[in-house]
LUMLUM-182706 format. One record per residue: residue in one letter; y, x, z of N, C-alpha, C in turn. Coordinates in steps of 0.2 Angstrom, whole numbers, plus 5000, padded with zeros to 4 digits. Each point is the difference from the previous one (the first is absolute). Example, Ala and Ser with C-alpha at 12.3 -4.5 7.8 and 13.67 -1.06 7.14 Angstrom:
BEGIN
  r   n.y   n.x   n.z  ca.y  ca.x  ca.z   c.y   c.x   c.z
  A  4972  5066  5039  5006  4996  5000  5006  5004  5000
  S  5005  4998  4996  5006  5004  5001  5005  4996  5003
***
This chain:
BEGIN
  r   n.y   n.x   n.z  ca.y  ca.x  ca.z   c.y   c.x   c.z
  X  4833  4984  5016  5006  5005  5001  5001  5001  5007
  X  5003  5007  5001  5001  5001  5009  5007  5000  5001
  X  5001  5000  5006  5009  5002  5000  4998  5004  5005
  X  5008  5005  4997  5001  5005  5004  5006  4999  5005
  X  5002  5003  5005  5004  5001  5005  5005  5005  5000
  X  5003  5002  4998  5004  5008  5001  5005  4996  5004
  X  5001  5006  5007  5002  5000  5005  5009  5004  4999
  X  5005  4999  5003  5006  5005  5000  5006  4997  5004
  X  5000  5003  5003  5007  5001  5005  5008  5003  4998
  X  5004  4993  4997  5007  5003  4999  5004  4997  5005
  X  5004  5004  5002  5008  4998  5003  4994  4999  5007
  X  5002  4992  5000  4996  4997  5008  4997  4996  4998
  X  4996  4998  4994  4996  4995  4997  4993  5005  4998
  X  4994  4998  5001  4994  5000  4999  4998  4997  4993
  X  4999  5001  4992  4998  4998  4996  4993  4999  4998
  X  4997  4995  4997  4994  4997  4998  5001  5000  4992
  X  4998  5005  4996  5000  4999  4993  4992  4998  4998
  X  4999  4993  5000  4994  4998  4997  5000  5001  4992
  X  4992  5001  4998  5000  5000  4993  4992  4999  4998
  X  5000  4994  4996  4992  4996  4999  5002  4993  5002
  X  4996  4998  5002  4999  4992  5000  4998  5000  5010
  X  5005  4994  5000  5000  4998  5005  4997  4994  5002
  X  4993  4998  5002  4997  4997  5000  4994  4999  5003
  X  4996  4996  5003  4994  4997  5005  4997  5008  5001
  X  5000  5003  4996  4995  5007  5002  5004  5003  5000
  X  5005  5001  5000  5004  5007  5001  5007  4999  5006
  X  5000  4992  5004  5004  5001  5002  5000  5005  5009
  X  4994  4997  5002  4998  5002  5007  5004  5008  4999
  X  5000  5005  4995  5003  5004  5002  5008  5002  5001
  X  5001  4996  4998  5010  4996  4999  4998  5001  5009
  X  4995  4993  5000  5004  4998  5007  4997  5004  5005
  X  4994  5005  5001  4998  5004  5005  5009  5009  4999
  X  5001  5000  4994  5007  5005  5002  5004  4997  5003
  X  5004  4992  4997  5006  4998  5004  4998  4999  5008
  X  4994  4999  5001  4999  4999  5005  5001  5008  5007
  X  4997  5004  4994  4999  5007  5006  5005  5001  4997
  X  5006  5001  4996  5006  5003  5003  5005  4995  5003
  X  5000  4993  5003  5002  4998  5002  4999  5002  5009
  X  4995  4999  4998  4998  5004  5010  5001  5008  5000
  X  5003  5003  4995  5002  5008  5001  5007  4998  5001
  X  5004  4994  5000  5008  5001  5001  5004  4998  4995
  X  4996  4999  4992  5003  5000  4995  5005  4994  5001
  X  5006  4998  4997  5003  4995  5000  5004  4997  4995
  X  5000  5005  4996  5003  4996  4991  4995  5003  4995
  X  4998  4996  5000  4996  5000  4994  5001  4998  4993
  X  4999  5004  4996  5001  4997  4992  4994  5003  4996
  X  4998  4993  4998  4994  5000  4995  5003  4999  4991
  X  4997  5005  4997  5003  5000  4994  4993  4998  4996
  X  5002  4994  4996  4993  4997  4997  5002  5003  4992
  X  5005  5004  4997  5000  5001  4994  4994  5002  4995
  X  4995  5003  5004  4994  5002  4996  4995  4996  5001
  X  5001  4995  5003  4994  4995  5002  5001  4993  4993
  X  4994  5000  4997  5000  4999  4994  4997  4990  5001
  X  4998  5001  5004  4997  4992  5004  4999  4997  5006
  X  5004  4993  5003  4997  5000  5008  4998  4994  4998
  X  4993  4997  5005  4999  4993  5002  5001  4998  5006
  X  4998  4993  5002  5002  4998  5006  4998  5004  5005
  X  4997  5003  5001  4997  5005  5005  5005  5006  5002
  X  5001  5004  4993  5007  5004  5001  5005  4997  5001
  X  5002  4994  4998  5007  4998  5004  4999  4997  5007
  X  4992  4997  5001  5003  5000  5010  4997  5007  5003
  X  4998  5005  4997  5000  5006  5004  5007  5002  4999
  X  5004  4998  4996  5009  5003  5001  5003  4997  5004
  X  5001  4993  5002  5000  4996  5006  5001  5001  5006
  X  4992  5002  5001  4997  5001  5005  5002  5006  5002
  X  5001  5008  4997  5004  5003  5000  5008  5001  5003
  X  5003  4994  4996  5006  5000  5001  5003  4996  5007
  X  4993  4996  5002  5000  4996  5007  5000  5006  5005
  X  4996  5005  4999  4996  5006  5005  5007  5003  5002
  X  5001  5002  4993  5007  5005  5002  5006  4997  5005
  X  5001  4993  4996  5004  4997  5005  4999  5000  5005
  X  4995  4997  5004  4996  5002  5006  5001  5003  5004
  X  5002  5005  4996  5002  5006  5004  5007  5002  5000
  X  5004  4998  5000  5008  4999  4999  5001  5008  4991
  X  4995  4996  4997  5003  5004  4993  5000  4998  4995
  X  5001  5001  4993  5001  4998  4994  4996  5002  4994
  X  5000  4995  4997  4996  5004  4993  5002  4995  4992
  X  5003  5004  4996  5001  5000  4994  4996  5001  4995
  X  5003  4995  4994  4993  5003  4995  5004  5003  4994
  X  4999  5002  4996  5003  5003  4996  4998  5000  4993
  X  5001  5000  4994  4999  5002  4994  4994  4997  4996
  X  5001  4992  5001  4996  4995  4998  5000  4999  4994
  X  4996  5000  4995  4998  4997  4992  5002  4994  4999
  X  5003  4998  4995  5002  4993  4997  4993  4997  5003
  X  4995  5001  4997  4993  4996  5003  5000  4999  5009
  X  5003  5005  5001  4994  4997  5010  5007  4998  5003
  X  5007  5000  4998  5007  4999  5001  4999  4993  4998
  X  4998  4997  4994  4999  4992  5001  4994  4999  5004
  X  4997  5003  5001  4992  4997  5008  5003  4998  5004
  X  5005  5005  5002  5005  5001  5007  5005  4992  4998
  X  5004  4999  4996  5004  4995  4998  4996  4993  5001
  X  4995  5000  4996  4995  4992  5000  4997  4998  5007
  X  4999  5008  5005  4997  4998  5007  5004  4998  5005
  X  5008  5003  4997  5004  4999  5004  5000  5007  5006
  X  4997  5002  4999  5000  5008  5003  5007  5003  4998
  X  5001  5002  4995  5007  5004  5000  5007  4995  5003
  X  4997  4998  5003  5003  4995  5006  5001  5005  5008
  X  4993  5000  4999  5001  5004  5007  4999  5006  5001
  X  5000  5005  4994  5000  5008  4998  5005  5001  4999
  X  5004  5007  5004  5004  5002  4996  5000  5005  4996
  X  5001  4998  4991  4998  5004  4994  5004  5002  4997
  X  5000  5008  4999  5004  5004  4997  4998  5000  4994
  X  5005  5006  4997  4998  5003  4992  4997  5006  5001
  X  5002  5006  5002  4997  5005  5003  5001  5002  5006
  X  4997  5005  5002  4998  5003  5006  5006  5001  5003
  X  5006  5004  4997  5007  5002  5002  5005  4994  5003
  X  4999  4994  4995  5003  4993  5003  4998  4997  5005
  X  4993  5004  5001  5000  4996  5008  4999  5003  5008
  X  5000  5008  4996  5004  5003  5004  5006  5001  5004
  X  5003  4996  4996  5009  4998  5001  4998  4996  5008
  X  4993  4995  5000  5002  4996  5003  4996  5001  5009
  X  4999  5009  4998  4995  5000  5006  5006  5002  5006
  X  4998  4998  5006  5007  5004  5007  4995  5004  5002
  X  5003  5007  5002  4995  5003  5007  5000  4993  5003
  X  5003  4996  5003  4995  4997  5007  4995  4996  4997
  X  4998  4997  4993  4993  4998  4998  4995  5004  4999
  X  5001  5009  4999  4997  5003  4996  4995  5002  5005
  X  5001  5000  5008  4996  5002  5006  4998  5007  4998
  X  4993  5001  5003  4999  5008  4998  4994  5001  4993
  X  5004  4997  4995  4999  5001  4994  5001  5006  4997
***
């Protein structure tokens, strides 16, 4: 299976709607986007995983690694619209520990300021 990436810019957050499987073959593309729009300015990031039907350990440290970059660079990034299935992934690793995870896209919008959003 492949995952796709659809890109979109609301309010001052930069969105990530993945859909397919996130996983050993398909993560490099997760992390070569986060990566080039993190060096174009982006700085609130929200990835919405509700079409994403499976991750392995690979897709959860390309979201990590990810979420380390953005911070790196004084930004943030949320994930959004997790399935009962990869919601417990996140619980058992202890991951929804250190993500912050919404219901949808709008609820985490609430939590974006211009000063994270940079030139997003």
């Amino acid at each position: 299976m492949n995952l796709t990436i659809d890109i979109s810019r609301v309010d001052n957050a930069t969105i990530l709607t993945l859909a397919g499987e996130l996983d050993a073959y398909t993560s490099l593309e997760l992390r070569e986007t986060v990566v080039r729009l993190v060096e174009e300015g982006v700085r609130s990031l929200i990835v919405n995983l509700s079409k994403v039907d499976f991750i392995d350990s690979v897709g959860l440290g390309t979201l990590v690694g990810c979420l380390k970059r953005s911070a790196e660079h004084g930004g943030t990034m949320r994930l959004v619209g997790l399935n009962p299935q990869i919601q417990k992934v996140f619980d058992i690793t202890g991951l929804s520990k250190i993500f912050d995870i919404h219901t949808t896209n709008e609820e985490a919008l609430k939590h974006v300021t211009p000063a994270a959003a940079g030139n997003s």
